[in-house]
C-alpha positions as CSV (number, residue, x, y, z in Angstrom):
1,X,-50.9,15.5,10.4
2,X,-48.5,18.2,12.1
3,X,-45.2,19.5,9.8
4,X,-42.1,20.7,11.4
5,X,-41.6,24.0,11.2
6,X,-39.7,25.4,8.6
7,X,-36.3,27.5,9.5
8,X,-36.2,30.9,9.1
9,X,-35.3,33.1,6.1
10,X,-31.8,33.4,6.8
11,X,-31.1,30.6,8.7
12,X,-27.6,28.4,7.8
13,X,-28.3,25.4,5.7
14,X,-27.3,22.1,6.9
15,X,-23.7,20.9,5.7
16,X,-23.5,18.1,3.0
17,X,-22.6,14.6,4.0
18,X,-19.1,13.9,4.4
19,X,-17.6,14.0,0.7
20,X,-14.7,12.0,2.2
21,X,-14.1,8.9,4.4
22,X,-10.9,7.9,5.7
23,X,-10.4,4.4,6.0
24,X,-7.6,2.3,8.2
25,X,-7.0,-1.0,6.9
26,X,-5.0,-4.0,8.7
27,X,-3.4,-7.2,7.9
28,X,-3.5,-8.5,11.6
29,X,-0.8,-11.1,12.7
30,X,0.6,-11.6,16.1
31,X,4.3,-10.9,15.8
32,X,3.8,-8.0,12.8
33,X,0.4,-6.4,12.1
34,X,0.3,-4.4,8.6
35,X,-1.4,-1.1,8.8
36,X,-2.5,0.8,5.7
37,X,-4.6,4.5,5.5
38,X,-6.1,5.8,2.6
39,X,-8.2,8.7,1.9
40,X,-10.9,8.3,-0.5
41,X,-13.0,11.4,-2.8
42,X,-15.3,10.4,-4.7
43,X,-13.3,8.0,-7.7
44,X,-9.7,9.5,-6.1
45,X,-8.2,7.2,-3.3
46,X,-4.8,8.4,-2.2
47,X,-2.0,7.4,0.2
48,X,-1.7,8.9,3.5
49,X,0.3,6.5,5.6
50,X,0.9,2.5,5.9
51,X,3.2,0.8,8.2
52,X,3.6,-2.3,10.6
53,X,2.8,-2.3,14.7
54,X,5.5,-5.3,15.9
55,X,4.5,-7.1,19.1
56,X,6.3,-7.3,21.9
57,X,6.8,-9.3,25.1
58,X,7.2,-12.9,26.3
59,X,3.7,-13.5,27.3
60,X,0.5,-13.7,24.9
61,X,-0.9,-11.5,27.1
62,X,1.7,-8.7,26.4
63,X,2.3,-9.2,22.9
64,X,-1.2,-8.4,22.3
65,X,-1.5,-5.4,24.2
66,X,1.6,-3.9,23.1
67,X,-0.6,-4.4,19.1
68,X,-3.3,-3.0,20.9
69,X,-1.4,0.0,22.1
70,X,0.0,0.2,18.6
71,X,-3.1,-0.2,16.8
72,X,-4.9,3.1,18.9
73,X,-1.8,4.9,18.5
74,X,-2.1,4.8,14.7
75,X,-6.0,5.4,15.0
76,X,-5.5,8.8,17.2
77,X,-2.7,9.5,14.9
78,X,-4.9,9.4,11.6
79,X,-8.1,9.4,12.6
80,X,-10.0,7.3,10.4
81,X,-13.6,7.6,9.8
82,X,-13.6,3.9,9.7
83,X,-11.8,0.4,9.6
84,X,-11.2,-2.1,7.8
85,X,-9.9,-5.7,8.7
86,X,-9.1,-9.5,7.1
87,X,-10.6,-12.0,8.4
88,X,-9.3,-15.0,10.2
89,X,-8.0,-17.9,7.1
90,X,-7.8,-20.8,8.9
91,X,-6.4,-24.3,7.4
92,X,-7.0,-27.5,8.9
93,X,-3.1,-28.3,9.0
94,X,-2.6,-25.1,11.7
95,X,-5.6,-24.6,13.3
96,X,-3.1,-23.2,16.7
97,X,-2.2,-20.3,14.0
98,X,-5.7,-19.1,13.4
99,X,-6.8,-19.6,17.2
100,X,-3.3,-17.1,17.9
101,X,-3.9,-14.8,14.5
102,X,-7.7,-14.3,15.8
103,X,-6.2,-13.3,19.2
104,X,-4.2,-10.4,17.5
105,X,-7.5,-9.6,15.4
106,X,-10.1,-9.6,18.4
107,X,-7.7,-6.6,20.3
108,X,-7.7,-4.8,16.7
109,X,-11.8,-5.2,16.5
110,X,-11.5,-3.8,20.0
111,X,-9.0,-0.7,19.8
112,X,-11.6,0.2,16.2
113,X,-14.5,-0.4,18.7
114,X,-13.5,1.8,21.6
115,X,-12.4,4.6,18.7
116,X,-16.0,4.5,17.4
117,X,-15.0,3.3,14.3
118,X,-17.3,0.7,12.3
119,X,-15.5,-2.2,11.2
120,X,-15.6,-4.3,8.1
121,X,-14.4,-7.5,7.3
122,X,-13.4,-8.9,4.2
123,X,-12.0,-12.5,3.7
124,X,-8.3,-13.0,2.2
125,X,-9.8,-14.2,-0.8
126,X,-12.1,-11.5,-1.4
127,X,-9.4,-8.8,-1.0
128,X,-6.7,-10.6,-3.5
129,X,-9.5,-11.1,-6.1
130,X,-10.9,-7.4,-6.0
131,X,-7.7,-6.1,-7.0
132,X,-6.0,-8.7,-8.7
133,X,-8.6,-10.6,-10.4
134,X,-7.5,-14.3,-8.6
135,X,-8.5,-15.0,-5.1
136,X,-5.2,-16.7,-5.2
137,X,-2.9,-14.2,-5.6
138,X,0.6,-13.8,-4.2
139,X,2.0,-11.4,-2.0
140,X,4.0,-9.5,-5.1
141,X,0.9,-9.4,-7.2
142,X,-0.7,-7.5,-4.0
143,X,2.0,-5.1,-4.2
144,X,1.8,-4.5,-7.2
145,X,-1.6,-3.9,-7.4
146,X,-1.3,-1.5,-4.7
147,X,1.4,0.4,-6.4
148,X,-0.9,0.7,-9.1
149,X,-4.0,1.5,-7.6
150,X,-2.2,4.6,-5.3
151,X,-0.7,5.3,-8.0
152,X,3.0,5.0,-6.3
153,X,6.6,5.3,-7.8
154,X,7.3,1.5,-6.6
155,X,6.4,-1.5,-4.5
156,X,5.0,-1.1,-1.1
157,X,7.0,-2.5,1.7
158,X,6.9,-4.5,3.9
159,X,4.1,-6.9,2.3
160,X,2.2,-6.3,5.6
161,X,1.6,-2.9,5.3
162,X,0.8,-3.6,1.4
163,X,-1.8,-6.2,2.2
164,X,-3.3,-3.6,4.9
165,X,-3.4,-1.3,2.3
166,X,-5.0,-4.0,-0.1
167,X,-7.7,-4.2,3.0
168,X,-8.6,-1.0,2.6
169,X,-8.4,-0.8,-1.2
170,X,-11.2,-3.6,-0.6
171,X,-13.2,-1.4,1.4
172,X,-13.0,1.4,-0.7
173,X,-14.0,-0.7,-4.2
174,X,-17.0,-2.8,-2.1
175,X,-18.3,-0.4,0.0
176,X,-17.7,3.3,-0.6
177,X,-17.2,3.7,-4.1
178,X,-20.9,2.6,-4.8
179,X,-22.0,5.2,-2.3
180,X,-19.9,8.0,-3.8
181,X,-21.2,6.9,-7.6
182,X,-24.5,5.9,-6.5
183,X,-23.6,2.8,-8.0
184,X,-25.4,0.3,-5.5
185,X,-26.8,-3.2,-6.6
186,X,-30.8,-3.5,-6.4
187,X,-30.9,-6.9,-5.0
188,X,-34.2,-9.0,-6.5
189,X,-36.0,-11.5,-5.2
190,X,-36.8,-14.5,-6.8
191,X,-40.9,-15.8,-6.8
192,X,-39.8,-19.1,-6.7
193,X,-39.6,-20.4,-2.8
């Protein structure tokens, strides 16, 4: 069995993981998307930027590149370590609304993509119980808990950019914090098949 050499003496050691992430978070929609950045150490998340990307244009096809142009401009603006998006909700009654909402979120995916980003995605109902406590949550309980959790003087606004912001919360409590605390859950098979 051969070992790799060892460095020399006085040779610079290798830097620590990243003790940071920086995480984008979006509420997609096709006429306003919600945006949302926070910066996360360790058990401290705070507020860098959130905001909305309007579409514009009279065709689907420019409405969704002018959120796609939006969307990079805000990832080369903050530079993110990584994204995080809602997923599709779709209800029977308007099944056109999630086919259109799904075409705003496809050239979000893609704008993350071509950044490099990884992507996560977390289900409206997932995002409004982790920081609420009820998966059916309104939009002023989102705020609120986002004022809260940044720690703000009042309410985010719009509700777009709080839900984005609620998106990236999400991120931050279901993946990252367990990998800053060490706090991951040992998953356990059962020996019944």
């Amino acid at each position: 069995m051969r070992f790799p050499p060892l460095p020399p003496p006085n040779a610079t050691p290798a830097p620590p993981p990243q003790a940071f992430e920086r995480v984008v978070g979006f509420d997609p929609g096709l006429n306003v998307t919600g945006y949302g950045v926070v910066e996360c150490h360790g058990g401290t998340v705070r507020l860098i930027e959130a905001g909305t990307v309007k579409s514009k244009g009279d065709t689907l096809e420019d409405r969704l590149f002018t959120i796609h142009s939006g969307i990079r401009e805000v990832i080369e603006a903050f530079r993110p370590t990584a994204m995080a998006i809602e997923q599709v909700f779709s209800h029977a009654k308007f099944p056109k609304t999630a086919i259109l909402l799904g075409h705003a979120r496809g050239v979000i995916c893609l704008a993350g993509v071509q950044a490099g980003l990884a992507v996560h995605h977390y289900l409206p109902n997932r995002v409004k119980s982790t920081l609420t406590g009820s998966g059916h949550a309104g939009k002023e309980q989102i705020q609120v808990a986002v004022q809260r959790e940044l720690g703000l003087a009042t309410k985010p606004e719009p509700a777009d950019a709080a839900d984005a912001l609620a998106v990236a919360l999400t991120d931050y409590h279901l993946r990252l914090r367990p990998l800053f605390f060490g706090t991951g859950i040992a998953r356990i098979r059962s020996s019944r098949a």
